[in-house]
C-alpha positions as CSV (number, residue, x, y, z in Angstrom):
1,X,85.1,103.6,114.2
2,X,88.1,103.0,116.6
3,X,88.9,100.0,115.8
4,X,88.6,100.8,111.8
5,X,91.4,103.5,112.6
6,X,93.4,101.2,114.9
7,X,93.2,98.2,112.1
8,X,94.0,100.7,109.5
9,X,96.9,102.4,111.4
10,X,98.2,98.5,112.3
11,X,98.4,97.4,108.8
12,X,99.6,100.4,107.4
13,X,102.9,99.7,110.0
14,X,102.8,96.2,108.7
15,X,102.9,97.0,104.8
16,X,105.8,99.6,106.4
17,X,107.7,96.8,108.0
18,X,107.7,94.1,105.1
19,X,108.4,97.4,102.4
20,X,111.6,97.5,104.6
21,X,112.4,93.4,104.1
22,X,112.0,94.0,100.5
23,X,115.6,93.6,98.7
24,X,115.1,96.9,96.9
25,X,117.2,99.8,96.1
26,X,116.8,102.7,98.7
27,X,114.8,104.9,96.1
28,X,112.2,102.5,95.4
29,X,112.1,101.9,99.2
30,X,111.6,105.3,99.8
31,X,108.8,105.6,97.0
32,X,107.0,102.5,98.2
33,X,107.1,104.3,101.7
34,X,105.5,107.3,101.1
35,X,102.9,105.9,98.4
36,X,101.6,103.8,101.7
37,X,101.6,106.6,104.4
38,X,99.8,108.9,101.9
39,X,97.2,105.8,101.2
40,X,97.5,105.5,105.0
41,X,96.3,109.1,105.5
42,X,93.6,108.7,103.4
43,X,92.2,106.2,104.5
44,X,92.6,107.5,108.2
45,X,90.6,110.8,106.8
46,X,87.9,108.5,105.5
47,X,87.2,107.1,109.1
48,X,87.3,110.6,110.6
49,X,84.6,111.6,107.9
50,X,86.5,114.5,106.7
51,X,86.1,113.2,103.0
């Protein structure tokens, strides 16, 4: 179970990090960035078995 969270928070800083090499405007940046931490989140519930 710790490492599921551990590899789920690690690539959800990755998909963060390459979101932020993308040449995009700053308001598709910012959409892209917050559709991933609220996938993030969710998947992070799913491994604490709240869902």
């Amino acid at each position: 179970m710790l490492i599921g969270i551990l590899v789920t928070f690690l690539v959800v800083i990755l998909v963060l990090y390459l979101i932020n090499m993308l040449p995009l405007d700053g308001r598709a940046k910012q959409i892209a960035r917050v559709v991933v931490i609220v996938i993030g989140i969710v998947s992070l519930l799913k491994y604490l078995a709240v869902f």
